[in-house]
N, C-alpha and C positions, 0 to 999 in steps of 0.2 A: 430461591430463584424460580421462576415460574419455568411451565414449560415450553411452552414457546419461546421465551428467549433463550432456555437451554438449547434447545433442539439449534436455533439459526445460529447458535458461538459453535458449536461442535458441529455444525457442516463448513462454518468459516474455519473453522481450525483443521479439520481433512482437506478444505480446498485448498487450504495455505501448503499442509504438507504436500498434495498431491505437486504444486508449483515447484515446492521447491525441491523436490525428490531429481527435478530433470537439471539443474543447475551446474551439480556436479560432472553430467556427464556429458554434455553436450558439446565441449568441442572432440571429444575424443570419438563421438559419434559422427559430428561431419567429419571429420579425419577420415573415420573407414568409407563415407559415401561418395566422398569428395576426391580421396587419395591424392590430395595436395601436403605440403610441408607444414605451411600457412597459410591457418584458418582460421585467422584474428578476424578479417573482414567478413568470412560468414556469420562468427558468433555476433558482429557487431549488426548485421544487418537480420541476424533471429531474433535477437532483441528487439532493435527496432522497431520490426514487422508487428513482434507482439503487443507492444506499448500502441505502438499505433490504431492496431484494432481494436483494443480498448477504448481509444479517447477516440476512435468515430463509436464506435457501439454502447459504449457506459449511457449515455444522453438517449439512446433509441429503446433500450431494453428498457433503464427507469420511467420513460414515456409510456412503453406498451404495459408496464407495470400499474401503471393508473389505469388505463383503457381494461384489460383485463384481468386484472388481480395480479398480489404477487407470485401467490403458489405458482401458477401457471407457468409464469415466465422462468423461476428459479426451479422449478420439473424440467422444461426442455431445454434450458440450459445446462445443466447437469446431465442429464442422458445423453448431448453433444457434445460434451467432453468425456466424457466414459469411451463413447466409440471412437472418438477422434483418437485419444493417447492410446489404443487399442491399437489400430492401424499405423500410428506413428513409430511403435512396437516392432511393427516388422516391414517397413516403407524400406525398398532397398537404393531407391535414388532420392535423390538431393530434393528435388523440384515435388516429392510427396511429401517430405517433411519440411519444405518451406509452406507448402498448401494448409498442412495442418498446423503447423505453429500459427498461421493467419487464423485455423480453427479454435486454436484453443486461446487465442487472446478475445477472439471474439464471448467467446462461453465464458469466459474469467470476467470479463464486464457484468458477469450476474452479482458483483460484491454492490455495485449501487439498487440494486435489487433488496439485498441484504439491510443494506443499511436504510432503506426506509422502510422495511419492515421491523426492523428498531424501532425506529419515529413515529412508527404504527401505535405500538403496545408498549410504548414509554410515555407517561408524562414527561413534561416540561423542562419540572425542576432536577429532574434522575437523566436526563439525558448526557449532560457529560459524563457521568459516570458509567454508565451503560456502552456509550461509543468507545472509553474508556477499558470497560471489558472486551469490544469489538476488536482493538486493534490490538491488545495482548494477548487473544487467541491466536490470530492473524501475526504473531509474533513469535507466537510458540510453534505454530506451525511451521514459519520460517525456519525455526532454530531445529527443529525434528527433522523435517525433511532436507535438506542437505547431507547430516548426518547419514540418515538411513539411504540416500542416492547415493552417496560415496560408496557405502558398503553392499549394497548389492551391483551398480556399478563393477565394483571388482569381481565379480564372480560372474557379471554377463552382462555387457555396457547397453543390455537394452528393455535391460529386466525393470528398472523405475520407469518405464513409461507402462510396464503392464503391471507395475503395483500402483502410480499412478490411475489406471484404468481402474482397478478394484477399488483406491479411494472413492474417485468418483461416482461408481456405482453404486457401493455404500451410501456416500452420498443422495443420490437416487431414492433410493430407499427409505430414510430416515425421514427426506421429506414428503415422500408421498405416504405414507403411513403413519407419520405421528405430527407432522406440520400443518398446523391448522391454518385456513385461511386468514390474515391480518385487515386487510381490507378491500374487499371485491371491488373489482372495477364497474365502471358505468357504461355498459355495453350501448346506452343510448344516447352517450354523446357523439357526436361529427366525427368521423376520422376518415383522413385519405392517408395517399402517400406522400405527400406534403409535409405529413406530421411524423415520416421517419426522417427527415432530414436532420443530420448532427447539428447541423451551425442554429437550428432555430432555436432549440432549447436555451441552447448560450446567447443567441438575441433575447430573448425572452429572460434570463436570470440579469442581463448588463441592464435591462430595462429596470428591474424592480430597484427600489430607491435603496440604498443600503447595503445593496449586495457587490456591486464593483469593489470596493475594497476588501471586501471580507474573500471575493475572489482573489484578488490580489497577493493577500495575505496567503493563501490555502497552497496558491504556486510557487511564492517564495520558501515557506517551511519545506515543502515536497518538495522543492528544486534543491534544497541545501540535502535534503535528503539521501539525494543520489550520490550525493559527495562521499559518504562510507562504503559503499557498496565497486564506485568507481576505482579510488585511491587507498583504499584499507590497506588491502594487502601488498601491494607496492610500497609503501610508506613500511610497512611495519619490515617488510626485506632491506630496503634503504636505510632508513630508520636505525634499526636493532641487528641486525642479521637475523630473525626470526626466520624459521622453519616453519614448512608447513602446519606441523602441530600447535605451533604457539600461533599462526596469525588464527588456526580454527578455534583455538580453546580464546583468546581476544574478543572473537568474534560471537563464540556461543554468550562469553559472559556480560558483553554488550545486548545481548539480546536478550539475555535473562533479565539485566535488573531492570532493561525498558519493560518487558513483561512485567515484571512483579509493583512495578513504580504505574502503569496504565491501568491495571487490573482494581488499583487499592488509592490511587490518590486525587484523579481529576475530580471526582465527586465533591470530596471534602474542600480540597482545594478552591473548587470553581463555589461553592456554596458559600465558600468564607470570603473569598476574596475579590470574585464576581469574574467573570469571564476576560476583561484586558488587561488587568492585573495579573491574572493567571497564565496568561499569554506572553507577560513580560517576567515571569517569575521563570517562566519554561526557557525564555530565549538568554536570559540572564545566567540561569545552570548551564545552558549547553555553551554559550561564548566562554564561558571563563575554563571549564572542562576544553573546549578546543583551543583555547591559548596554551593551559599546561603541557597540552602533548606536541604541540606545537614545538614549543622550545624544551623539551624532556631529553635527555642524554641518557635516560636510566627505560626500561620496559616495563618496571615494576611501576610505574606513576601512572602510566595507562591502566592496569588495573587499579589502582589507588584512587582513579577519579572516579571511577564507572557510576559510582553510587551520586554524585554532583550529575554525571551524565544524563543517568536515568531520570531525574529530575526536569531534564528538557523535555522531557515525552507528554507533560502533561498541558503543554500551547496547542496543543492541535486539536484534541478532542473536547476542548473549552472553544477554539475556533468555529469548530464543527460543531456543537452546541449552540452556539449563538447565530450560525448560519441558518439554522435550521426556525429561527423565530423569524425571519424574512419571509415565509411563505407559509400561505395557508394550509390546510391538508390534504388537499387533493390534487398538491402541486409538490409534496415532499418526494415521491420517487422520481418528477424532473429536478425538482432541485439535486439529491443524490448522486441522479446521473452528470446534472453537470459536473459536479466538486468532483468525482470520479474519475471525469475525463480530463481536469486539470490536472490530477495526479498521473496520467496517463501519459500530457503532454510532456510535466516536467520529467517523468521516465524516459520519455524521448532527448529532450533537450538536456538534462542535465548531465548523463555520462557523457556525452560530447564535448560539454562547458569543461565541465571538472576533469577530464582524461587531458583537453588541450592544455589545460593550467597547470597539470603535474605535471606534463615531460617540457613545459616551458620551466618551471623552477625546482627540478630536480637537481638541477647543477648546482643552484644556488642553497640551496633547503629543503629537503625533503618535506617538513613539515610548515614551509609557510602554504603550504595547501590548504591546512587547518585553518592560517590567517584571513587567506582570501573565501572561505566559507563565514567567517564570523563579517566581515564586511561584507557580505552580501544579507543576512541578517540585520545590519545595522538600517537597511534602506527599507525594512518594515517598523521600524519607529515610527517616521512620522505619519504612517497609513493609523497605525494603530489610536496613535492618538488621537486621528479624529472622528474615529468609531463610536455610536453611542451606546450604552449598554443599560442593562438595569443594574440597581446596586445588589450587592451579593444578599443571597436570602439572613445570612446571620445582622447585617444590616436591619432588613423589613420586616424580621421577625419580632 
């Protein structure tokens, strides 16, 4: 592995843990600022806030990315999340930690940043497997930082946003010292403030011929997405009587074998089979894994799929692959930012979708949650179909 793509997995993978380090503790932190009973409606609107500033800023950051290089933009975004989770540290009213969660979803927008500095210094044919590695950093980090918020959480509920602050920093550091520039920007092209605006990028991506469905496709995967993170744990207390311990350990080994299935397979996958193949081989594992647990009366069968599971991880980063042949290169960190802010939106929209769907059919089934997840899957078929693609390389070869 070279070093530049080492260096941007291992700042994706600090960023992911530093995210997820605050997860654990964050209603028990409004709690203390708030001193209310019920702080379901603040957590759902920290959320919110966060996903939201995302999907306006993913499109403005991967814009200014082309304009000024990427280093630039992923330096001062990192050094704005370093002081933000600093401050958020020791914020003792509500209204400074709503300010800075707007802070740090905005600074978290530097992943479309990231990922066309992938599309930088990746060929073509290596890109699914590389995005591939992208998001089973981005996975690992997930699974580490919770963990480790949990645990320092208990010893001082404000201590992960200042190990938080030190990831970031690190962070900081690693690319200003050994991250080399990907592709300098054209400081002599036109730019007003026109061209911060979020909604033109995504005019600009529904314009290029090809790309509307591949958009399409990018918000349905990431909207089914939100469905485990929303219902997991609810289902698995309804469901089994699971305890805490067991929905965590469910959840790490959910996260493992999507890690270790994104790190080692879209590559070979997407090279054999070609990129819509690969998308329907992805959507195929994960429907038939969420019917089993669907109708499961046993806990053990949820671990028993995972490995079927982890197999659905490999549609996206073969989607994202093939999105990224829609644009030329000096349009890859707008393209980034828009797919970004997709992901951004369905962060908004789908714990909404998926939280009103569980307490409508909790009475009835816990787990037809899982059903109405695979039907909403089913309404990217006929998108897919009539996407065109090239044949897979073991074909052309």
């Amino acid at each position: 592995m070279n070093r530049p793509l080492f260096v941007i997995l291992a700042a994706v993978t600090l960023d992911a843990v530093g995210i997820g380090l605050i997860f654990p503790i964050l209603p028990r932190l409004l709690a203390e600022v708030t001193h209310v009973a019920d702080i379901a409606p603040y957590v759902g609107v920290m959320l919110a806030l966060y996903a939201a500033m995302q999907f306006i800023f993913s499109p403005v950051l991967g814009l200014l990315s082309d304009r000024f290089g990427r280093r630039p933009v992923l330096l001062l975004s990192l050094a704005g999340a370093a002081v933000d989770y600093l401050l958020m540290a020791f914020a003792p009213e509500l209204w400074m930690l709503v300010i800075g969660r707007a802070i740090a979803g905005l600074s978290s927008a530097n992943m479309a940043v990231a990922t066309a500095y992938i599309t930088d210094i990746t060929p073509e044919e290596q890109r699914a497997r590389r995005f591939g590695l992208f998001h089973a950093m981005f996975g690992i980090g997930f699974i580490v930082g919770p963990v480790l918020g949990g645990f320092l959480g208990d010893i001082w509920v404000r201590a992960p946003f200042i190990a938080a602050a030190v990831l970031n920093g690190l962070n900081f550091a690693l690319a200003l010292f050994v991250l080399p520039e990907s592709r300098p920007g054209d400081r002599r092209a036109a730019f007003d403030l026109k061209s911060l605006n979020p909604f033109l990028p995504l005019r600009w991506a529904l314009g290029l011929k090809g790309l509307l469905p591949l958009i399409g496709l990018f918000f349905i995967f990431n909207f089914v997405g939100q469905m485990y993170g929303t219902a997991w744990a609810l289902w698995g207390q309804d469901a089994f009587q699971w305890n805490g311990l067991m929905i965590g350990l469910s959840l790490g080994a959910f996260g493992l074998f999507h890690a270790g299935a994104q790190a080692f397979l879209p590559g070979p996958i997407t090279a054999r089979l070609g990129e819509r193949k690969a998308m329907f081989l992805g959507m195929a594992c994960e429907c038939l894994s969420l019917l089993a647990i669907a109708f499961a009366t046993q806990g053990w069968v949820v671990f028993a799929v995972m490995p079927l599971f982890a197999l659905g991880g490999v549609g996206v980063p073969a989607l994202q692959s093939l999105a990224t042949q829609q644009a030329d290169a000096d349009r890859q960190g707008q393209l980034q930012g828009v797919l970004a802010s997709v992901v951004s939106l369905a962060s908004i929209v789908g714990p909404l979708f998926f939280a009103a769907v569980y307490f409508w059919v909790r009475g009835i089934s816990p787990g037809l949650i899982w059903v109405v997840g695979v039907a909403v899957y089913l309404l990217a078929i006929p998108v897919i179909l009539r996407i065109r693609t090239r044949p897979p390389l073991s074909a052309t070869a």
